[in-house]
N, C-alpha and C positions, 0 to 999 in steps of 0.2 A: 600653418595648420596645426592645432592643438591634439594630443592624444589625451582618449578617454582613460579617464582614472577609475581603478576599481573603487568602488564604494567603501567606507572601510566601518560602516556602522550598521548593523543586520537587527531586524524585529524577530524574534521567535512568534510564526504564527501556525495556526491548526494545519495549513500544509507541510510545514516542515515535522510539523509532527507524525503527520501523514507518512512523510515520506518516509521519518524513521522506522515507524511499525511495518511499512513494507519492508525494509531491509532485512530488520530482524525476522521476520517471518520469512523472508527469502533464506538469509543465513540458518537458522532453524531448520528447514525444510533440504538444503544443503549440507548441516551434521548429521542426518538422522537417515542415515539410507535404508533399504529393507522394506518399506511400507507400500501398500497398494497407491497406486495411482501417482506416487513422487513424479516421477518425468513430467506428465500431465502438470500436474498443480503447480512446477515449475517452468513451465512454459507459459502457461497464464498467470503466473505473478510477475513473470518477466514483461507478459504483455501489456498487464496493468501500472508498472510503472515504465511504460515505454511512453515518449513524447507526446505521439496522439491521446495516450490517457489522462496523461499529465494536463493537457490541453482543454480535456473531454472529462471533467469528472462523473458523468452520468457512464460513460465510457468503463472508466475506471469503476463504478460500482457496480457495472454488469459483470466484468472480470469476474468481483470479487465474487459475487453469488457463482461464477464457477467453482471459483477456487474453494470455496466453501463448501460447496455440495462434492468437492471431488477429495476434502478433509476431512468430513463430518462421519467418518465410523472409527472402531473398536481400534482398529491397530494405527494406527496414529498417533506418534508419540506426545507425551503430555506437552513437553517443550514447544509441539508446534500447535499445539490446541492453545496453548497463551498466548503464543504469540497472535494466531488467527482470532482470537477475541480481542488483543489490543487493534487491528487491523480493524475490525468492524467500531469497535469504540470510536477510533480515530477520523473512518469514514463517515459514521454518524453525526460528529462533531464538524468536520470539514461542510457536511451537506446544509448543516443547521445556519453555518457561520454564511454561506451561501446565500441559503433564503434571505438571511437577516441582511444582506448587501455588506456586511463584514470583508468581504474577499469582490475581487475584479471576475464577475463572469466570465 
């Protein structure tokens, strides 16, 4: 019986990019303590890169319009206002590559 081998050659595609705009938006949102709603917003970033979202990108875009709508005022530091606009670029890009059959539904 043969053991599987890790793969040793990786594509950069619109979900790994994906995936990094959540982190940093994660990470962001975990330097920046003080602001209305942080617990919130990390909880739903947490959810949105949890497995079922990962799975579920439609999933994962409902997330984000929480997380968005629970970012989107005054006292929110700027650091996690870029990061939250790379996060919708990224998602934008992930959904398109989608339609286009670019990515495995």
């Amino acid at each position: 019986m043969g053991f599987e081998t890790e793969p040793t050659g990786y594509r950069k595609t619109v979900l790994s990019d994906l995936q990094g705009a959540w982190h940093n938006l994660r990470d962001a949102v975990v330097e920046q303590p003080g602001f209305p709603n942080r617990e919130r917003a990390l909880f739903h970033i947490d959810e949105a890169m949890s497995w079922e979202s990962v799975r579920n990108l439609q999933a994962m875009h409902r997330a984000l319009v929480v997380v968005r709508n629970l970012l989107t005022h005054d006292e929110v530091p700027e650091e996690v206002r870029i990061r939250l606009d790379d996060v919708n670029v990224a998602m934008e890009e992930t959904l398109q590559a989608l339609t286009d059959g670019e990515i495995p539904r």
